[in-house]
C-alpha positions in Angstrom: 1.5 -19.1 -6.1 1.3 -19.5 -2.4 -2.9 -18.6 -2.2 -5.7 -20.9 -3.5 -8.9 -20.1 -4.9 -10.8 -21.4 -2.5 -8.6 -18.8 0.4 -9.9 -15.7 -2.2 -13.2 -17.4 -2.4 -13.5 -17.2 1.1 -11.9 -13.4 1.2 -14.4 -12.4 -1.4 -17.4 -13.9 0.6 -16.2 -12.7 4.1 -15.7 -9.4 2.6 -19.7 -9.4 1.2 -20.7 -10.3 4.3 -18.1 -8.7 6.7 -19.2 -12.1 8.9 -16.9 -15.5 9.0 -21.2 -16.9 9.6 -22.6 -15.7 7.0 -19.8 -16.5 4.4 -19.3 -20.1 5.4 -23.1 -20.5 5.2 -22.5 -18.8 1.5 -19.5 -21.2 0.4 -21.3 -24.6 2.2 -18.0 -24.7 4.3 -17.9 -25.1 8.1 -17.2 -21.7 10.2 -13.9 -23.5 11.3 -12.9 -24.0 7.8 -13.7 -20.3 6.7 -11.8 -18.9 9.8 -8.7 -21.1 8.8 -9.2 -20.7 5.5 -8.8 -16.5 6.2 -6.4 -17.4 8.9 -3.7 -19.0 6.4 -4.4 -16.2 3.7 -3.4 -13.5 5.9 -0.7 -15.6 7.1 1.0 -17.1 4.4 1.9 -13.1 3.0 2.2 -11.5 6.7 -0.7 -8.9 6.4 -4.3 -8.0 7.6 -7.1 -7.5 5.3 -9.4 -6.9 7.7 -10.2 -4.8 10.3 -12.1 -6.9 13.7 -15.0 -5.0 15.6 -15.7 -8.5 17.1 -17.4 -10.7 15.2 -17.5 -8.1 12.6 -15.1 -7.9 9.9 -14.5 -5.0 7.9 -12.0 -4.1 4.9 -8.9 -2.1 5.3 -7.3 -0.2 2.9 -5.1 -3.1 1.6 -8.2 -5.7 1.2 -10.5 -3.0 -0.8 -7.7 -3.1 -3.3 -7.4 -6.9 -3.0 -11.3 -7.2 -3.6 -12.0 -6.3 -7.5 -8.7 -8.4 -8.3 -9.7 -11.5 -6.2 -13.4 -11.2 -7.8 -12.3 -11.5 -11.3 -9.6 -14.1 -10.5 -12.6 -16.1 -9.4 -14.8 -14.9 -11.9 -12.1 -15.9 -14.9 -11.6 -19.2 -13.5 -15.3 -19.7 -13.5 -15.1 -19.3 -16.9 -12.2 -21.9 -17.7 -13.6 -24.1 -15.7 -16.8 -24.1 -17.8 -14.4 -24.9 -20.6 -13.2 -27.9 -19.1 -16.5 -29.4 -18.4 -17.7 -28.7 -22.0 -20.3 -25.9 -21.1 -21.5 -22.9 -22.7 -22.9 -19.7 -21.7 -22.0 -16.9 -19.0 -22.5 -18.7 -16.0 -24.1 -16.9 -13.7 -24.8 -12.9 -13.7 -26.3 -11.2 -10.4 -28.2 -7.8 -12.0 -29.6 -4.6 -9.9 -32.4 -2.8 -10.7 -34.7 -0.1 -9.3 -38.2 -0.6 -8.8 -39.7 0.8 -11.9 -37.0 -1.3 -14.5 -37.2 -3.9 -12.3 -40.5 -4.3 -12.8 -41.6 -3.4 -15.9 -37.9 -3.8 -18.1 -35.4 -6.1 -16.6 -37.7 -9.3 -16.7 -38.1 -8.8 -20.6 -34.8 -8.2 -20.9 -33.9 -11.8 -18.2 -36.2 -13.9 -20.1 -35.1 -12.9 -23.8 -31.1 -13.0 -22.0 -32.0 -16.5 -20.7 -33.9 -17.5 -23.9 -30.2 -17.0 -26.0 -28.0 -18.3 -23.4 -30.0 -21.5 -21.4 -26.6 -22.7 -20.3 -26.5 -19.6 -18.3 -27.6 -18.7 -14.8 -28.9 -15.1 -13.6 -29.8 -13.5 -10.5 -31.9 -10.1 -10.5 -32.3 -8.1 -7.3 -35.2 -5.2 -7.1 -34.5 -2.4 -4.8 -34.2 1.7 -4.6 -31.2 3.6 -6.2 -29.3 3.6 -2.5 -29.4 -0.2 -2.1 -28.2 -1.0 -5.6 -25.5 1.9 -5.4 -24.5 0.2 -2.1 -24.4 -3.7 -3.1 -22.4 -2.3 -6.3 -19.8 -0.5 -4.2 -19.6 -4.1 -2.3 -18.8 -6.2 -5.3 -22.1 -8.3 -4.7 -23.5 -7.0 -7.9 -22.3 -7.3 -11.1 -24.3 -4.9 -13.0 -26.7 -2.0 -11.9 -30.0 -0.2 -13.9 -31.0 2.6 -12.1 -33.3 5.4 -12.2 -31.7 7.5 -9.8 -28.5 9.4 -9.7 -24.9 8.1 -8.5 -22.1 10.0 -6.8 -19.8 6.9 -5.3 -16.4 7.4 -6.7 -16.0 3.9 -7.7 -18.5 3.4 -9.7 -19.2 4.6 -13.3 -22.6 5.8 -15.0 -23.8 5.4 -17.9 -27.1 6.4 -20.0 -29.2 4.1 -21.4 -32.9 5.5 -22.1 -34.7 8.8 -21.0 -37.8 8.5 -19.0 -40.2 10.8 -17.3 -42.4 11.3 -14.2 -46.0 12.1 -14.9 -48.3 13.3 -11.8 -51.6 11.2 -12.0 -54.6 10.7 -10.2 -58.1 9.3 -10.0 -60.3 9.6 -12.6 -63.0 11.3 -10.5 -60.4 13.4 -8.8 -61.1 17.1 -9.6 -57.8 17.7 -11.3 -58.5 14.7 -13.7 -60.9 16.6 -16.3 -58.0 19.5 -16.8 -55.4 19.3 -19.5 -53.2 20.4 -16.9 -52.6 22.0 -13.9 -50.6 24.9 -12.0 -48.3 24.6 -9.2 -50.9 26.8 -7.2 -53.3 23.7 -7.6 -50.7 20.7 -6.9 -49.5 22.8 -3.5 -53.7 21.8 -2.2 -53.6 18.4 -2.8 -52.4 15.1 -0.6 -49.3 13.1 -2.2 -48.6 9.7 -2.3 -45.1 9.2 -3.4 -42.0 7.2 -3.3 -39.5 6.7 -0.3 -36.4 9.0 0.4 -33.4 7.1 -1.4 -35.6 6.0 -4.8 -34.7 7.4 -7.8 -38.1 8.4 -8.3 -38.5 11.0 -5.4 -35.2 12.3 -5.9 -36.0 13.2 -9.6 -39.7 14.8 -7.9 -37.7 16.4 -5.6 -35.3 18.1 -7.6 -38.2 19.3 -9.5 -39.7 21.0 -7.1 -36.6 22.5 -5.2 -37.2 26.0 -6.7 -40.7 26.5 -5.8 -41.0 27.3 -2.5 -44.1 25.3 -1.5 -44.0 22.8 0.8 -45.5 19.4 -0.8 -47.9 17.7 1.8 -47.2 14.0 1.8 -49.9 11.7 3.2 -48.2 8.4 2.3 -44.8 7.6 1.6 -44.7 3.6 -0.2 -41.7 1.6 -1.7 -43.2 0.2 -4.6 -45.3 2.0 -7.6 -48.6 -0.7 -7.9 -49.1 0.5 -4.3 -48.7 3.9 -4.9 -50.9 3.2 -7.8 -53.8 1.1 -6.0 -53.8 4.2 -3.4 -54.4 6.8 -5.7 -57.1 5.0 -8.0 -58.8 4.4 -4.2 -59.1 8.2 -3.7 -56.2 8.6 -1.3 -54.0 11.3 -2.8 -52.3 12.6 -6.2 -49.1 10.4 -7.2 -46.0 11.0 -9.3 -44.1 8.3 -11.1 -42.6 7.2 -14.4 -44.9 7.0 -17.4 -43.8 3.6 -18.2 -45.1 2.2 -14.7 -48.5 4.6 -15.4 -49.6 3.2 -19.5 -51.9 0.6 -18.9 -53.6 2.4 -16.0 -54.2 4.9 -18.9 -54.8 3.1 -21.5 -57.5 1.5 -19.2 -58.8 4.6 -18.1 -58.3 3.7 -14.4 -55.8 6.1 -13.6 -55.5 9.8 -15.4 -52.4 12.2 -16.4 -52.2 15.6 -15.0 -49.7 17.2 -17.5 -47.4 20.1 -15.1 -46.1 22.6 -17.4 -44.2 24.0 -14.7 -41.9 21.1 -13.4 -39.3 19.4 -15.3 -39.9 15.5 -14.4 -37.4 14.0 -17.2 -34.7 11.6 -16.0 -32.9 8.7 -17.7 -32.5 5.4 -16.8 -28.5 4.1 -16.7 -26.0 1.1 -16.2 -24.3 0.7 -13.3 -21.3 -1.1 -12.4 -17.9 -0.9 -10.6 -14.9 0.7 -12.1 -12.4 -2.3 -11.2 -14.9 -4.7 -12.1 -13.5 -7.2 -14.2 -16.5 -6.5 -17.7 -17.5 -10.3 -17.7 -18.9 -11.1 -21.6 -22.3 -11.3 -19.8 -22.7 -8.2 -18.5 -21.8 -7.0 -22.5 -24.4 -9.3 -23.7 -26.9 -8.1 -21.2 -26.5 -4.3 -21.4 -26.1 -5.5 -25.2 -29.9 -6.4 -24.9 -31.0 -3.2 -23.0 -29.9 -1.0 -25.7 -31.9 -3.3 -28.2 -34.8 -3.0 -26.8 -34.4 0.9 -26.7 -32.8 1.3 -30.0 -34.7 4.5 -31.8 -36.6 5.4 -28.7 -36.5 8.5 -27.6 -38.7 7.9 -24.4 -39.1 4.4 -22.1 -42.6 4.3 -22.4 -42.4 4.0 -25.9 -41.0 0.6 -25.5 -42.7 -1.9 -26.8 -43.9 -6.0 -25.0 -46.4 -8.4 -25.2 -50.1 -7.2 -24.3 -51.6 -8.5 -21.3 -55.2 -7.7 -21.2 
């Protein structure tokens, strides 16, 4: 073999980044080295990989197929090199999730993941459905749990729990004494809700795109405890997952308003790239999701430690 790991290892990173910078400063290697390192890779087999816009580098046709190949190369001799040096585990595991399993799941799930495997390492990013859609699609993800819906052609969905939107509001709010409420009453009120790209609005959304009323949003926020913290303060009505909203209800400081009318169900899935090499980590992991949610029918009916 004419290549080296460390020339895929800089492919790989220059390819995350599309920036020589940013993927030296990545690998602890100089700029110089990185370019060379790039250089000698493309000409050592007398092809591009890259398309230049100046300092920006972007794949062509030829390096988006090199890509999953060169990260599971890497990733497999990861694994024998772990061998060699007499250490167990999965080495390390970068996981995406959306707000509301970030939050309230995927830390569970981390800690008991970490608490079997100590030898391992793992990474978890927090962002909307778009983001984790888009750093799957770039290889700088390994796995994805998201609440929203995916449509990229290389990457492939799977279920793994149902959830469902509730719309809530203050407990002195007039809607909050009524077991539920029409769509004649929701079209008067002031919204807080998630951002455009979150799984969460696009499930509200979808609900409401056969009735014909215009919602009226006073506040669009990225995460749920703000969304939260604004409605208990008297700001609006909000709408998101049950399993972000039970201990505000169980504490009484936030109410349900049951809607008959709109179909809020969704279900929370795995994520992950379809020539992505299926690392025994990212079994084990989604291995532990679907523990915790064995028998469920519902994510809110999961069960973790009390935290008065």
């Amino acid at each position: 073999m004419r290549y080296t790991l460390r020339q895929l290892a800089v492919f790989v990173a220059v390819a995350r980044h599309e920036s020589v910078s940013r993927a030296a400063v990545e690998l602890s290697l100089s700029q110089s080295a990185t370019s060379m390192a790039l250089a000698e890779l493309e000409r050592q087999y007398d092809m591009q990989l890259f398309d230049r816009f100046g300092k920006m580098l972007r794949l062509n046709e030829l390096g988006q197929v090199l890509l999953p190949q060169a990260v599971e190369l890497i990733e497999r001799a990861a694994a024998v090199e772990r061998i060699f040096e007499g250490r167990a585990g999965y080495g390390k595991l970068r996981i995406g999730a959306t707000l509301t399993i970030g939050n309230y799941l995927a830390t569970l799930i981390v800690a008991d993941f970490l608490k079997r495997h100590p030898e391992s390492t793992l990474q978890l990013t927090v962002h909307n459905t778009a983001t984790i859609v888009d750093q799957l699609a770039r290889h700088e993800l390994d796995l994805g749990l998201i609440e929203g819906s995916c449509r990229h052609p290389e990457l492939i969905v799977e279920p793994w729990v149902e959830d469902e939107l509730v719309v809530f509001a203050a407990p002195t709010h007039r809607l909050a004494g009524k077991a539920s409420a029409t769509l004649t009453e929701l079209a008067g009120e002031s919204w807080i809700v998630r951002e455009p790209g979150s799984g969460t609005r696009e499930t509200l959304d979808q609900a409401l795109r056969h009735h014909h009323w215009p919602m009226k949003i006073r506040l669009e926020l990225e995460h749920t405890e703000a969304i939260k913290r604004a409605v208990e303060f008297g700001v609006g009505i909000g709408c998101i997952s049950r399993l972000a909203l039970r201990e505000a209800f169980r504490r009484g400081s936030l109410v349900a308003i049951e809607t008959p009318e709109l179909d809020l169900r969704r279900y929370f899935r795995f994520l992950f790239h379809r020539r992505k090499f299926q690392t025994a980590g990212m079994r084990e992991f989604i291995a532990l999701c679907q523990r915790m949610t064995s028998g469920l029918q519902r994510s809110d009916q999961i069960e973790w430690p009390f935290i008065p």
